[in-house]
Residue frames relative to the residue before (quaternion, step in Angstrom):
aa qw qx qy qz dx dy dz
X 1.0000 0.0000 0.0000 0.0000 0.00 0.00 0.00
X 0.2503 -0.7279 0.6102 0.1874 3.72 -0.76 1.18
X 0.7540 0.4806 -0.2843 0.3460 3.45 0.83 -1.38
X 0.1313 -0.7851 0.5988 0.0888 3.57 -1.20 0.60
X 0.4628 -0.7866 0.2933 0.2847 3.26 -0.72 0.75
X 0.5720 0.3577 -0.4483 0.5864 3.31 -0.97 1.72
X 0.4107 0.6020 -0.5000 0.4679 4.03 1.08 0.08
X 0.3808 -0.7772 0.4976 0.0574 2.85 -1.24 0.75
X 0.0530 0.8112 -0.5777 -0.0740 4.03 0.15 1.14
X 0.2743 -0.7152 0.6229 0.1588 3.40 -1.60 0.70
X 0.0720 -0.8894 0.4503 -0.0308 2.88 -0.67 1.68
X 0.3393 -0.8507 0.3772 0.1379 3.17 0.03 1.57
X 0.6357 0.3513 -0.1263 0.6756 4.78 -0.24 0.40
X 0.1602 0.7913 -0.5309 0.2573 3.59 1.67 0.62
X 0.7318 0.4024 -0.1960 0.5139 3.71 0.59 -0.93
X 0.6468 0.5818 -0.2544 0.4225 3.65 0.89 0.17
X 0.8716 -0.3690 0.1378 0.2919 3.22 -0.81 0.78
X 0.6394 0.3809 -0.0387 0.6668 3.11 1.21 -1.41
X 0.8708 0.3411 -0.2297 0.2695 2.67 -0.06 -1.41
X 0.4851 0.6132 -0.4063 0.4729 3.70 1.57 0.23
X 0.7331 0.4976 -0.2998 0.3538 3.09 0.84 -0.68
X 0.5807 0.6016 -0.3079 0.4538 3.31 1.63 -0.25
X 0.6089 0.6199 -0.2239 0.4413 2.72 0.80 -1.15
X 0.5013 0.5990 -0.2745 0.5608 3.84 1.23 -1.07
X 0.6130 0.7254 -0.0670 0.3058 3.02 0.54 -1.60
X 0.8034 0.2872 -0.0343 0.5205 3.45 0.28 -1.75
X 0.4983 0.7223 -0.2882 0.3833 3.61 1.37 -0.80
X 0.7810 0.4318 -0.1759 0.4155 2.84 0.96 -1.84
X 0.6457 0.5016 -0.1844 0.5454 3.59 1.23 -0.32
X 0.5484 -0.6808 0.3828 0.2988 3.53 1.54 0.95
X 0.3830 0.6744 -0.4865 0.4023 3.73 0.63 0.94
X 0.3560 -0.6865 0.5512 0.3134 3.65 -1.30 0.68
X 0.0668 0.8061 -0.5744 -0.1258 3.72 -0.57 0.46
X 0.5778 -0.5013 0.6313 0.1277 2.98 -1.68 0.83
X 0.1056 0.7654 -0.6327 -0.0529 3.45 -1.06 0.19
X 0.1244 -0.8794 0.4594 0.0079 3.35 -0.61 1.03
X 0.4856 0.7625 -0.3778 0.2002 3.80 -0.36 0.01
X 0.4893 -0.7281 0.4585 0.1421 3.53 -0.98 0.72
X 0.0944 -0.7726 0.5929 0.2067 3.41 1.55 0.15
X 0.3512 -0.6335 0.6894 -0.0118 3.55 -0.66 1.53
X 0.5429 -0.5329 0.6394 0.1114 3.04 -1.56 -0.45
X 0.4359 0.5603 -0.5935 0.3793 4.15 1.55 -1.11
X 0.9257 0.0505 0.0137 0.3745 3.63 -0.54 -0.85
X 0.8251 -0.3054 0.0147 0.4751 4.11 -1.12 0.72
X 0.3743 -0.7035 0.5750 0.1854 3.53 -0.14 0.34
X 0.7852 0.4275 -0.2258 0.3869 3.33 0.59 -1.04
X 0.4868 0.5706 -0.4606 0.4746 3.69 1.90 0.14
X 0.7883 0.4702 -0.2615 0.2986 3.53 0.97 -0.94
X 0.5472 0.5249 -0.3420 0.5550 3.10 1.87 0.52
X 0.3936 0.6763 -0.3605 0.5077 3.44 1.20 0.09
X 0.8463 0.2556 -0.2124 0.4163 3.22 0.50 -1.59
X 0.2694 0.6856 -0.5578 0.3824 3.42 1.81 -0.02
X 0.7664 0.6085 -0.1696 0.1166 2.90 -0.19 -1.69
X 0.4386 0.6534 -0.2990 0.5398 3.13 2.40 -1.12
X 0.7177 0.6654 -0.0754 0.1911 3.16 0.96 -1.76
X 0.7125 0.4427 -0.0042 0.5444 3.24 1.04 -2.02
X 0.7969 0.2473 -0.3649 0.4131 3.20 -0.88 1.86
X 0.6236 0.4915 -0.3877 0.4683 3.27 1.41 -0.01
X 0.6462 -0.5397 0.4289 0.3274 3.24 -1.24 0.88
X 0.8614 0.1044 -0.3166 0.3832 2.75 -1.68 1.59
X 0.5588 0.6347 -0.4419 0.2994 3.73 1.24 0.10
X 0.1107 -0.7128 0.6599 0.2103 4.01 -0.75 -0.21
X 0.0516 -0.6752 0.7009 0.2240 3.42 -1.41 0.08
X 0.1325 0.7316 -0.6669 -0.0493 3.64 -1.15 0.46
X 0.4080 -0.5858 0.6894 0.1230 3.63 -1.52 1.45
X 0.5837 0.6672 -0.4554 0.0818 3.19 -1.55 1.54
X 0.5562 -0.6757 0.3328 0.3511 3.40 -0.01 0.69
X 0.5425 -0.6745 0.4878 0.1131 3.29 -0.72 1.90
X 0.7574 0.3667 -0.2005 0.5017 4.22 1.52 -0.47
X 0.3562 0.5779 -0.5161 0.5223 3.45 1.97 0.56
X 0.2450 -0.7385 0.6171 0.1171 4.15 0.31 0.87
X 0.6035 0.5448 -0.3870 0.4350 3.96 0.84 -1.14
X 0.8241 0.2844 -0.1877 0.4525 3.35 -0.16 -1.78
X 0.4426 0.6561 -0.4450 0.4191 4.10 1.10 0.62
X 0.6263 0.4905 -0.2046 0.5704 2.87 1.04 -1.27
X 0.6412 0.2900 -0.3839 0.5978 4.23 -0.34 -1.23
X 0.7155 0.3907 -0.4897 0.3094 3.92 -0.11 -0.25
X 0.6200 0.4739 -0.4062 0.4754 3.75 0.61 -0.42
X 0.7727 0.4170 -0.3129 0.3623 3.53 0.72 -1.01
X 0.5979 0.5507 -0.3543 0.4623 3.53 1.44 -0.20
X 0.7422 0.5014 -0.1757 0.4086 3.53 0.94 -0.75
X 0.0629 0.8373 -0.5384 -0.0716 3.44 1.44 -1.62
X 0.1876 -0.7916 0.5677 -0.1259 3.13 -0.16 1.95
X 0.7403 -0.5453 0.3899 0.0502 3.24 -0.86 0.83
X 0.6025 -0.0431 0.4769 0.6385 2.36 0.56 -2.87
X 0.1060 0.7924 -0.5772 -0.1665 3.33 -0.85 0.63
X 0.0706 -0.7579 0.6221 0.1832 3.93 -0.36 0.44
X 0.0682 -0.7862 0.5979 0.1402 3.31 -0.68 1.40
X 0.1113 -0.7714 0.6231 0.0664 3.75 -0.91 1.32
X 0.4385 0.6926 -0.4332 0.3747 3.73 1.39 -0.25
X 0.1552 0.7102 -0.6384 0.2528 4.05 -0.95 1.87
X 0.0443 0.7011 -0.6371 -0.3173 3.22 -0.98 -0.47
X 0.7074 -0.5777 0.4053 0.0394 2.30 -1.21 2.51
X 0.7585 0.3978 -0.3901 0.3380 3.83 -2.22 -0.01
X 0.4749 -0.6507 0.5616 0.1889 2.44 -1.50 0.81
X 0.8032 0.3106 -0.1259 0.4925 3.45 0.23 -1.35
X 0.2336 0.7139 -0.4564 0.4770 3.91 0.93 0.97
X 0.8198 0.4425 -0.1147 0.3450 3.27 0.82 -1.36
X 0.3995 0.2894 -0.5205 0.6969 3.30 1.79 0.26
X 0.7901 0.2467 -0.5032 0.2482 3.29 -0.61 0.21
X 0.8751 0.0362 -0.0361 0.4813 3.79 0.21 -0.24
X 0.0553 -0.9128 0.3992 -0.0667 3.17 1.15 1.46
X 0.5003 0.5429 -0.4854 0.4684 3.84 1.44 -0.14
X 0.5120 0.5907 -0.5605 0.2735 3.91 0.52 -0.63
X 0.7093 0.5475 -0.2522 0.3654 3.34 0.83 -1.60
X 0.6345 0.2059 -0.4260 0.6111 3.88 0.54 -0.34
X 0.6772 0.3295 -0.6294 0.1916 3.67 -0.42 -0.15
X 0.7009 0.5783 -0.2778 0.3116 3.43 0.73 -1.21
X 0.8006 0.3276 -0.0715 0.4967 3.70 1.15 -1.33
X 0.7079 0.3040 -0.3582 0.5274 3.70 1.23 0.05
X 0.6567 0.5122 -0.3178 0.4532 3.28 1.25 -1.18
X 0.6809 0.5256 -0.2473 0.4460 3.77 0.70 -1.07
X 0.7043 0.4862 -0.3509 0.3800 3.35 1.02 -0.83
X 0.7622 0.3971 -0.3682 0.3546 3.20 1.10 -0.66
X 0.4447 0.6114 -0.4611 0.4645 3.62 0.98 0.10
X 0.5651 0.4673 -0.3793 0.5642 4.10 0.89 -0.76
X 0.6448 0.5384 -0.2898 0.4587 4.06 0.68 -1.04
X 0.6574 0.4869 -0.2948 0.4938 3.75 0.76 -1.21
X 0.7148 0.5612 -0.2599 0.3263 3.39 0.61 -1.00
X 0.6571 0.5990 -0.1526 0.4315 2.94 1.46 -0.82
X 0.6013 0.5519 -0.2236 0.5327 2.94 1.76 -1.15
X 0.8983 0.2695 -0.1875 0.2918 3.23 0.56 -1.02
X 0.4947 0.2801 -0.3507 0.7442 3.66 2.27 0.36
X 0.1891 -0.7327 0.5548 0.3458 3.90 -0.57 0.87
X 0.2469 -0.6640 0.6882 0.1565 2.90 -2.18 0.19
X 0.6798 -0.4467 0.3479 0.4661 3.62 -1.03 0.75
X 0.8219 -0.0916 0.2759 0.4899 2.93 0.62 -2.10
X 0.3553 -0.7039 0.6100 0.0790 4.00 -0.73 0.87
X 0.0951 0.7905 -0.6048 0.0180 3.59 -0.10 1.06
X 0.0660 -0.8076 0.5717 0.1285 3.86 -0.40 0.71
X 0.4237 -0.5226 0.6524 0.3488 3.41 -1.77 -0.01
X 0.0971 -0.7012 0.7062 0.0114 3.59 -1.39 1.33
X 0.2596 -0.7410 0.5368 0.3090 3.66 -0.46 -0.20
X 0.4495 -0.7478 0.4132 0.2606 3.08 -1.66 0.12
X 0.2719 0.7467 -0.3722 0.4797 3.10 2.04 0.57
X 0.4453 0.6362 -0.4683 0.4214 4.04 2.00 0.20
X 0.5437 0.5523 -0.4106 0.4803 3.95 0.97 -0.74
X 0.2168 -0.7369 0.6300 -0.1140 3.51 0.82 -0.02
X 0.8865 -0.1492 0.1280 0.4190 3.56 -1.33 -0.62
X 0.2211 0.7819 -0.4836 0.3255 3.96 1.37 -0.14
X 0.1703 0.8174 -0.5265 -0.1603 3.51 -1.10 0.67
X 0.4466 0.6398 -0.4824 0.3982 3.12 1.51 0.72
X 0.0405 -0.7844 0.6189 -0.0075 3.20 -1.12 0.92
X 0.4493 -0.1179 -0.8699 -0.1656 1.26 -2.34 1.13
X 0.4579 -0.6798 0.3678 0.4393 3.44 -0.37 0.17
X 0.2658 -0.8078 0.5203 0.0779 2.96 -1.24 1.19
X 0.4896 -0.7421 0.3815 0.2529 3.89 -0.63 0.04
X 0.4685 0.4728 -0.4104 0.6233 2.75 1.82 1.02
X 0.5931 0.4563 -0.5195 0.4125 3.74 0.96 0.11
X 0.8143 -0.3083 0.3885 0.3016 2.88 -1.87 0.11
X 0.0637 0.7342 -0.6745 -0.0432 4.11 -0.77 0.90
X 0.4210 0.6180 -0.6006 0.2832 4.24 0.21 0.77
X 0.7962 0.1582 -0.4730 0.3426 3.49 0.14 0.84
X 0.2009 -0.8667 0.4554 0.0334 3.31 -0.32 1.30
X 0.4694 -0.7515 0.4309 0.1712 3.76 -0.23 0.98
X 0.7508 0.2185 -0.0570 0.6208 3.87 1.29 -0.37
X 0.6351 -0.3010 0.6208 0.3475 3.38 -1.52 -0.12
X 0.6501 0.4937 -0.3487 0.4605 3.74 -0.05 -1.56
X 0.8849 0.3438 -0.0838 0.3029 3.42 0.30 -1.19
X 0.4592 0.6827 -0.2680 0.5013 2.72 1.88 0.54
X 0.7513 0.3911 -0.1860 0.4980 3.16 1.19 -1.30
X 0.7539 0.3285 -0.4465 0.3526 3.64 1.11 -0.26
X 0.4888 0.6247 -0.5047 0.3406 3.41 1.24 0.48
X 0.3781 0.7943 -0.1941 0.4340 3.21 1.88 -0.82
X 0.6792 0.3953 -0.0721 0.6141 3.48 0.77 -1.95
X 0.6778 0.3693 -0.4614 0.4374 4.12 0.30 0.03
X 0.6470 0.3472 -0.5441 0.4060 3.74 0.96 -0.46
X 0.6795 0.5710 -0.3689 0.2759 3.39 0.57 -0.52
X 0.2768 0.7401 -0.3881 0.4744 3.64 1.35 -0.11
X 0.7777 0.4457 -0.0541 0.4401 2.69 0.04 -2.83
X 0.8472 0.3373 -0.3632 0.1911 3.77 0.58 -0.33
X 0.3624 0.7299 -0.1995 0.5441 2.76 2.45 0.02
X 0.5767 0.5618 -0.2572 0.5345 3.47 1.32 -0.73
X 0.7145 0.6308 -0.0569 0.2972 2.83 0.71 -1.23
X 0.7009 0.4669 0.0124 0.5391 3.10 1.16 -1.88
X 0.8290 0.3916 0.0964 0.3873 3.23 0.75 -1.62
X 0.0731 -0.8231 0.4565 0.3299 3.35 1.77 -1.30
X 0.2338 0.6103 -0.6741 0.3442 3.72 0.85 1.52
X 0.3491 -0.7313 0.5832 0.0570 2.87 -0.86 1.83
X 0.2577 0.7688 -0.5837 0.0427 3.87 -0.51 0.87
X 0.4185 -0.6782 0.6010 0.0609 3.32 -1.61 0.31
X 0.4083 -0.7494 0.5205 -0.0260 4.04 -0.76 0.99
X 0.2960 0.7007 -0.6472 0.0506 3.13 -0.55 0.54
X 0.4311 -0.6824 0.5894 0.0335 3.08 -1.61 1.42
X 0.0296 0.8621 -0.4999 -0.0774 3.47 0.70 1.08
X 0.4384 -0.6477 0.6118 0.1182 3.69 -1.46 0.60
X 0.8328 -0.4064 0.3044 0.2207 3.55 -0.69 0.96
X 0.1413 -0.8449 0.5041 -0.1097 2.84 1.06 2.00
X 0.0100 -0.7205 0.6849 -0.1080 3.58 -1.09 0.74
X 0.4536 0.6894 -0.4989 0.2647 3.66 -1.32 0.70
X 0.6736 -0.3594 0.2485 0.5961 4.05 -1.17 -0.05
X 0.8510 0.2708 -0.2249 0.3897 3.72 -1.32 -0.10
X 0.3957 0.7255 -0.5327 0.1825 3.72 1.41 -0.15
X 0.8380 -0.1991 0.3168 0.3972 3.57 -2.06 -0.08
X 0.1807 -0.6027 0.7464 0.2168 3.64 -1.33 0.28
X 0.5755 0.4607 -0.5210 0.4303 3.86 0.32 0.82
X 0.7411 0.4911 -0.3276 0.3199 2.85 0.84 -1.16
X 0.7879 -0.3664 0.1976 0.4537 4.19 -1.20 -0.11
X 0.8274 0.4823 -0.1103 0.2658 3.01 0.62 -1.36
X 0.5646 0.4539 -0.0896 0.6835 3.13 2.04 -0.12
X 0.6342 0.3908 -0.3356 0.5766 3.56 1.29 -0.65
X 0.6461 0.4850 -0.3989 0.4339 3.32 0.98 -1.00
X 0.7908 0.3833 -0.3316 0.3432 3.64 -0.08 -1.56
X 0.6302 0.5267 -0.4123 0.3942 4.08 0.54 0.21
X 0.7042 0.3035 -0.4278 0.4786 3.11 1.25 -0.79
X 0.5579 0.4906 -0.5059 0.4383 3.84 0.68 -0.04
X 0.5812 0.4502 -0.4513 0.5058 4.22 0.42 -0.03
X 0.8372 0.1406 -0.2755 0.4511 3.61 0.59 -0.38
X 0.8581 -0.3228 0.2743 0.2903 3.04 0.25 0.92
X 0.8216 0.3694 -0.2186 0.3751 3.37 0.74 -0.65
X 0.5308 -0.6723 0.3459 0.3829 4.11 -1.17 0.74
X 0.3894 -0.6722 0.5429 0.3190 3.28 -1.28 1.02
X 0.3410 -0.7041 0.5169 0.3476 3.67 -1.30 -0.31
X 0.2302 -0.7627 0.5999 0.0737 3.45 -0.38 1.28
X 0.0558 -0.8623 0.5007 0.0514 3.92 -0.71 1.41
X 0.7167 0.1017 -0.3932 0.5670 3.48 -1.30 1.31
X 0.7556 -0.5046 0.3432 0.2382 3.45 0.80 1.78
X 0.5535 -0.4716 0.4263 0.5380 4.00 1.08 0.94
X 0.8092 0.3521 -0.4694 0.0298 3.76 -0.12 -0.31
X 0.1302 0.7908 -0.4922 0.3398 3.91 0.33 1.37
X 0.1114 -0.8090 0.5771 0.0023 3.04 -1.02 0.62
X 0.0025 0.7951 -0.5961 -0.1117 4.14 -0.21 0.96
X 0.5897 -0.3408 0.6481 0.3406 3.40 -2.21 0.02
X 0.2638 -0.7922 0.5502 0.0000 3.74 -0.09 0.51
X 0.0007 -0.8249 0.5639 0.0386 3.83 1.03 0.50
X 0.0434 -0.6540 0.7110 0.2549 3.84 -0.94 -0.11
X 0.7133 -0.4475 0.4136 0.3463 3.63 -1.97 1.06
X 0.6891 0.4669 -0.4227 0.3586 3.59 0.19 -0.83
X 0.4249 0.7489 -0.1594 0.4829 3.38 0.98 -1.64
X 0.8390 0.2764 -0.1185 0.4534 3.83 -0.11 -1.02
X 0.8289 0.2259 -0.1782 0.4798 3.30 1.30 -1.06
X 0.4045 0.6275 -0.4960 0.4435 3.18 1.17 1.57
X 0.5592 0.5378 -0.3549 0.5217 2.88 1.62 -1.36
X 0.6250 0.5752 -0.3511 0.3941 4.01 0.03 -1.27
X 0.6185 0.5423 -0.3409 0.4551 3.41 0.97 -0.87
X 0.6833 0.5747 -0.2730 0.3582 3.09 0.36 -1.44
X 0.6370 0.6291 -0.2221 0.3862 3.16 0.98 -2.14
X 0.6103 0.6448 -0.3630 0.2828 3.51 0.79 -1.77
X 0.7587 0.5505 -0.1463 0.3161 3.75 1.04 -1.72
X 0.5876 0.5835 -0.1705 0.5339 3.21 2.04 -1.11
X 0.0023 -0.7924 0.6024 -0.0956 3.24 0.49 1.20
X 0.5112 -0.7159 0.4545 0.1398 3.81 -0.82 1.32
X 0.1048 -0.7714 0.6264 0.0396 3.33 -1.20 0.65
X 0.5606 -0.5270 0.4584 0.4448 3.67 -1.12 0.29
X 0.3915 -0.6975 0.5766 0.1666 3.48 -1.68 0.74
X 0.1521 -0.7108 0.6134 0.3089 3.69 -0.10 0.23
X 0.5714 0.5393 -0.3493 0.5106 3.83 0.83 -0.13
X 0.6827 0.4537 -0.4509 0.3532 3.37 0.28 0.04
X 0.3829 0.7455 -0.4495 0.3091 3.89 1.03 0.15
X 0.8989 0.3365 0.0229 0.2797 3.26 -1.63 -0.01
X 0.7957 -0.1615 0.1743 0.5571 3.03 -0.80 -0.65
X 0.5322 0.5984 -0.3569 0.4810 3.96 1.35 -0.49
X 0.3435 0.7467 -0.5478 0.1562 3.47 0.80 -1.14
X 0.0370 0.6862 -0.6855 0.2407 3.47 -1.00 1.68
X 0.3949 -0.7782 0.4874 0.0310 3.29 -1.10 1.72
X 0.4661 0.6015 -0.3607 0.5393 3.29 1.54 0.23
X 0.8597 -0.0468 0.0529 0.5058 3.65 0.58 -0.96
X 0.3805 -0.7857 0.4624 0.1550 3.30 -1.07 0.27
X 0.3495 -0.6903 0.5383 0.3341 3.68 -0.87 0.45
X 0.7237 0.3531 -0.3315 0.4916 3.82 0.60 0.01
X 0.9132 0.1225 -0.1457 0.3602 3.96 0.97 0.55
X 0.5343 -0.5174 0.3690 0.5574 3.78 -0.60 0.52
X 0.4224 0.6972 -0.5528 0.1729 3.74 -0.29 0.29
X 0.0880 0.6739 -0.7306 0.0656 3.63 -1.27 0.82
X 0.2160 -0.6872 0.6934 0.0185 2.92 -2.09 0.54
X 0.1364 0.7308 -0.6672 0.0461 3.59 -0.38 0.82
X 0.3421 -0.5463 0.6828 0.3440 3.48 -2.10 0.10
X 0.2180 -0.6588 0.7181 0.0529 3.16 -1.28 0.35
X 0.1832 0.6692 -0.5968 0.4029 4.02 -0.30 1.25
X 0.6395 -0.5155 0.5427 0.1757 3.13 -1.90 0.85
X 0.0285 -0.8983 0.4063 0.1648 3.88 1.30 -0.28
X 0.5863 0.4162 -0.3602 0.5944 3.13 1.06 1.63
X 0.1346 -0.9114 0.3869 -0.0387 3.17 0.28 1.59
X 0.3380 -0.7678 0.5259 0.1404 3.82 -0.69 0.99
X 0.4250 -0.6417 0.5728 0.2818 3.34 -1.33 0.50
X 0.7052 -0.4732 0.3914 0.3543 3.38 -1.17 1.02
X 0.8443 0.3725 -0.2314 0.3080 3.65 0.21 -1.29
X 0.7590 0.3667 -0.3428 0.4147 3.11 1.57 -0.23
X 0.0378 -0.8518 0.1933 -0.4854 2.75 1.45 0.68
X 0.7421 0.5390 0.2181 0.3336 2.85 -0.02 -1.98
X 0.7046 0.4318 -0.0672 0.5591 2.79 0.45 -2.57
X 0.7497 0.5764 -0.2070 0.2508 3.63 0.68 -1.54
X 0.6766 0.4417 -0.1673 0.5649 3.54 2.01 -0.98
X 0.4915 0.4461 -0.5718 0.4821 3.83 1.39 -0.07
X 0.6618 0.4472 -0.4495 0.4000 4.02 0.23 -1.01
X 0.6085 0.4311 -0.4764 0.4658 3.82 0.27 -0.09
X 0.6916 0.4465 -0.2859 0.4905 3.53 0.44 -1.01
X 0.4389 -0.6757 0.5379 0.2481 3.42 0.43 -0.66
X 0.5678 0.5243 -0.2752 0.5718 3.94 1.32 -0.20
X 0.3369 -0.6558 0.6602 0.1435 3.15 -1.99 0.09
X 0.1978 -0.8311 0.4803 0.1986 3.41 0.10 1.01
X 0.3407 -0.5577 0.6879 0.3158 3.65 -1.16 0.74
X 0.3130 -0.5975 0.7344 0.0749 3.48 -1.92 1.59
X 0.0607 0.6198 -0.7625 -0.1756 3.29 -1.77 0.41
X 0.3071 -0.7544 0.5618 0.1443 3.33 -0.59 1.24
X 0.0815 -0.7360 0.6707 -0.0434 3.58 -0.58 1.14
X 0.5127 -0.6078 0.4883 0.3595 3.95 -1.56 0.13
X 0.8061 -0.2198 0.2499 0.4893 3.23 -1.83 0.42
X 0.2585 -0.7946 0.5296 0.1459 3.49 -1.59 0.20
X 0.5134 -0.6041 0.2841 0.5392 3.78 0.03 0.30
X 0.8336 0.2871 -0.1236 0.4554 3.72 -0.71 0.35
X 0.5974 0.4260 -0.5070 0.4523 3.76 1.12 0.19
X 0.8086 -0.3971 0.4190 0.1137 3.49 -2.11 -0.28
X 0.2090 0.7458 -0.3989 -0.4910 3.31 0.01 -0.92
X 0.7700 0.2792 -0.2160 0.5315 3.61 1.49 0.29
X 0.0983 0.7061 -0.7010 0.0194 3.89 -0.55 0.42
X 0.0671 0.6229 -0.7449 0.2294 3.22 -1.28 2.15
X 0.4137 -0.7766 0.4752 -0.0022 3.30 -1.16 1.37
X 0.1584 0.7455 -0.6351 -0.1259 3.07 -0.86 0.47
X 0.3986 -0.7558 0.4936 -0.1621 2.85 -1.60 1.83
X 0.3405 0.7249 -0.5120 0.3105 3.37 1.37 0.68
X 0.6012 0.4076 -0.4683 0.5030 3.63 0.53 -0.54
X 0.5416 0.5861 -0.4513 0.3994 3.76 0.09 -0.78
X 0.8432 0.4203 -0.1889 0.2768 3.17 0.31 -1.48
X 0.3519 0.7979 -0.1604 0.4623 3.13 1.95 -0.88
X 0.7073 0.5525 -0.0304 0.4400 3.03 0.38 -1.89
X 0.9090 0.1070 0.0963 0.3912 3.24 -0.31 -1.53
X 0.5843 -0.4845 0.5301 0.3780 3.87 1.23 -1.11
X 0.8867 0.2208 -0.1218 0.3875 3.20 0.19 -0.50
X 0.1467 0.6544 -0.7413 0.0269 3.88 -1.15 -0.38
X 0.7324 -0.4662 0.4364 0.2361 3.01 -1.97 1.41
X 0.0995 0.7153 -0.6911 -0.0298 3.68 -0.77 0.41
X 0.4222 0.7976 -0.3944 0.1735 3.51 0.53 -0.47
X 0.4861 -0.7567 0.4011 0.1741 3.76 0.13 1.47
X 0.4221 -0.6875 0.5005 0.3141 3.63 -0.46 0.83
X 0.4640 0.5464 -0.4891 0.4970 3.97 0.86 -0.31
X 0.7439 0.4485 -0.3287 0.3708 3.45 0.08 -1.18
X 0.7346 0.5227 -0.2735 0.3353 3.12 0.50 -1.36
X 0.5977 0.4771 -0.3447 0.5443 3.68 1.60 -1.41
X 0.7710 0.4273 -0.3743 0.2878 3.71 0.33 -0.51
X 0.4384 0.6740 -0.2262 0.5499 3.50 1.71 -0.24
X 0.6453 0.5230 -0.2389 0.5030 3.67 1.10 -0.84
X 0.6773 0.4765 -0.1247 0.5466 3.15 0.67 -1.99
X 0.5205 0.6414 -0.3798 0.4165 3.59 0.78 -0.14
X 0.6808 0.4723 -0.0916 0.5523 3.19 0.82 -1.78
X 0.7637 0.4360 -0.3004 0.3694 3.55 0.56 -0.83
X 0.5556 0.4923 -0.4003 0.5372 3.37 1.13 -0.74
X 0.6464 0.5583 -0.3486 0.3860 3.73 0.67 -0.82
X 0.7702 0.2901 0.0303 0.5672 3.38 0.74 -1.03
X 0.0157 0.8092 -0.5484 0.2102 3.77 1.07 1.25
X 0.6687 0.4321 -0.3687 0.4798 3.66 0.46 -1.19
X 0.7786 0.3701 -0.3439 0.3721 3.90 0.27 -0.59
X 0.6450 0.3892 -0.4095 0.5146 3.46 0.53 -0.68
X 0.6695 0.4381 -0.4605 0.3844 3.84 0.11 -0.28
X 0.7432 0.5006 -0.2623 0.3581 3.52 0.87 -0.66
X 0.2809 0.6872 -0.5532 0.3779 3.85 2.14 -0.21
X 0.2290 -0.5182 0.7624 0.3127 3.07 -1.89 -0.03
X 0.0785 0.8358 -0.5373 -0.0813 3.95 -1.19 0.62
C-alpha cells in the first residue's frame, strides 16, 4: 500500500463518469481528492454538475475548473497541491466525434496528456494511473484481446490518442522514472454513466418513446464493464506501483512492461462479452418498455466485438470484474427509474 490515509490524489475527468465514481470512492476511505475538469460541453453539462453536487462539501474534496492544455496553470497546480497519486481519467471520449472535430482529440488527449506527464515529472508522484481504452485492438481479431497482442491498427482517432498516451507514459517512465500504469477499460456502464454512450442513449430514448439506432444491424458484441467493477480494479491498480522488468528485453520484448521503467499496462473488462440485442432485451425488462430498433450498418470507427482478457490484471492486483450483466442492467434501471427527472432532461 503506497496510499495513506489523508494523501492527497489528483483526480483529473473528476466530473466524469469514472472519474465521479472515484472520487466518491477515495473520500469514503478518508483521502484528500482533487478534482479536476473543464466540464466541456461534448456531452450534457448539466450531468457533470449533478455529480458535482454528490461531490462538493464533503470533507477533504476540492473542485478546480481548467484546461488539461493550460501546461502553466498544470504545473502551479501540482506544485501547490503535491499529489500523491494522480489518476488521470480527463479525454474527450467517442469514437465517431473524430470525423467530426478531430482537433479536440490531440488537444485534449496528446496535448493535455502531456502537461498531466510534465507535472509529474517535475512535482513527483508515487504513481500516474491513466485511462487507455480498449477501442486500441482497433482492427485485432483475436480474442479475447490480450495486452500482449499487437495494438498498430487503430480504427479511430480515439484510439489513436490512447495508444499514443501509452508510448508517451513509457517514455516518461523511462526518461524521468514516472512510474505509471494503463488501463484499457471496456465498456463501462452503470448509475451516473455518459448520455452518449448506449445505455443512457438507449434507456431515454426507450422512456420517451422514441427508436434507438442499433449499428451493423444488432450484430456486436461489448465487454460490458460495470462502475463498481472498474473502480475496484483502479483501486487496486492505484497501490501496484510498477517497477522495471529485467525480463522484458530482447527477444522477451513485452508491450505491457518494460525492462528500462516502472511502466505497466493492463485491460480491465468484464471478460465476458454480451451481444448488443440482448443487451437491449436486458434494459427494456428493467425499464418496463419495448424499444422500437432501427437497424442501420456498421459505422466508421466502431468494433464488432471487444472481449478482454484480464489475467494479467488479475495476477497483479487480485481481482477482475465479474459482475453479471443482469445485475449490473438491474442496478442501472434502478438509478434511472430513481432519477427520471435527470436522465429525461440530458440533451443526447
Amino acid at each position: 500500500m503506497i496510499l495513506e490515509r489523508g494523501d492527497t490524489v489528483l483526480v483529473t475527468g473528476a466530473a466524469g463518469f469514472i472519474g465521479f465514481h472515484l472520487s466518491d470512492r477515495l473520500l469514503a476511505e478518508g483521502f484528500a481528492v482533487i478534482g479536476f475538469d473543464s466540464l466541456n460541453a461534448y456531452y450534457d453539462v448539466r450531468l457533470k454538475e449533478a455529480r458535482l453536487a454528490q461531490l462538493t462539501g464533503r470533507p477533504g474534496f476540492r473542485f478546480v475548473k481548467g484546461d488539461l492544455v493550460d501546461a502553466n496553470a498544470i504545473r502551479q497546480l501540482f506544485a501547490e497541491v503535491r499529489p500523491a497519486v494522480v489518476v488521470h481519467l480527463a479525454a474527450q471520449p467517442g469514437v465517431r466525434y473524430g470525423l467530426i472535430n478531430p482537433g479536440a482529440y490531440v488537444d485534449c488527449n496528446l496535448v493535455g496528456f502531456l502537461s498531466i506527464l510534465e507535472g509529474c515529472r517535475h512535482t513527483p508522484v508515487k504513481h500516474l494511473v491513466y485511462a487507455s481504452s480498449s477501442s486500441v485492438y482497433g482492427l485485432n481479431a483475436t480474442v479475447p484481446f490480450s495486452e500482449h497482442h499487437g495494438v498498430d491498427h487503430p480504427v479511430s482517432l480515439y484510439a489513436a490518442t490512447k495508444k499514443a498516451n501509452e508510448l508517451m507514459a513509457h517514455t516518461y517512465s523511462h526518461l524521468f522514472a514516472v512510474p505509471t500504469t494503463g488501463l484499457r477499460f471496456f465498456t463501462v456502464y452503470g448509475p451516473w454513466g455518459r448520455p452518449d454512450m448506449a445505455p443512457i442513449l438507449f434507456a431515454k430514448a426507450i422512456l420517451e418513446g422514441r427508436p434507438i439506432q442499433v449499428f451493423n444491424h444488432g450484430q456486436m458484441r461489448r465487454d460490458f464493464t460495470y462502475i463498481d467493477d472498474i473502480i475496484e480494479g483502479v483501486r487496486r491498480v492505484m497501490d501496484a506501483v510498477p517497477a522495471p522488468d529485467p525480463a522484458a528485453t530482447g527477444a522477451q520484448a513485452d508491450p505491457t512492461r518494460s525492462a528500462s521503467a516502472p511502466y505497466r499496462v493492463y485491460n480491465i473488462g468484464n471478460h465476458s462479452p454480451v451481444a448488443l440485442l440482448d443487451f437491449i432485451q436486458l434494459l427494456e425488462r428493467e425499464l418496463g418498455r419495448t424499444a422500437e430498433k432501427v437497424m442501420l450498418p456498421m459505422q466508421p470507427g466502431d468494433v464488432i466485438e471487444t472481449y478482454a482478457d484480464v489475467s494479467d490484471l488479475a495476477a497483479a492486483v487480485g481481482f477482475s470484474p465479474a459482475t453479471p450483466i443482469a445485475d449490473g442492467i438491474r442496478r442501472l434501471g434502478a438509478w434511472i427509474n430513481d432519477n427520471l427527472d435527470l436522465v429525461r432532461s440530458l440533451r443526447t
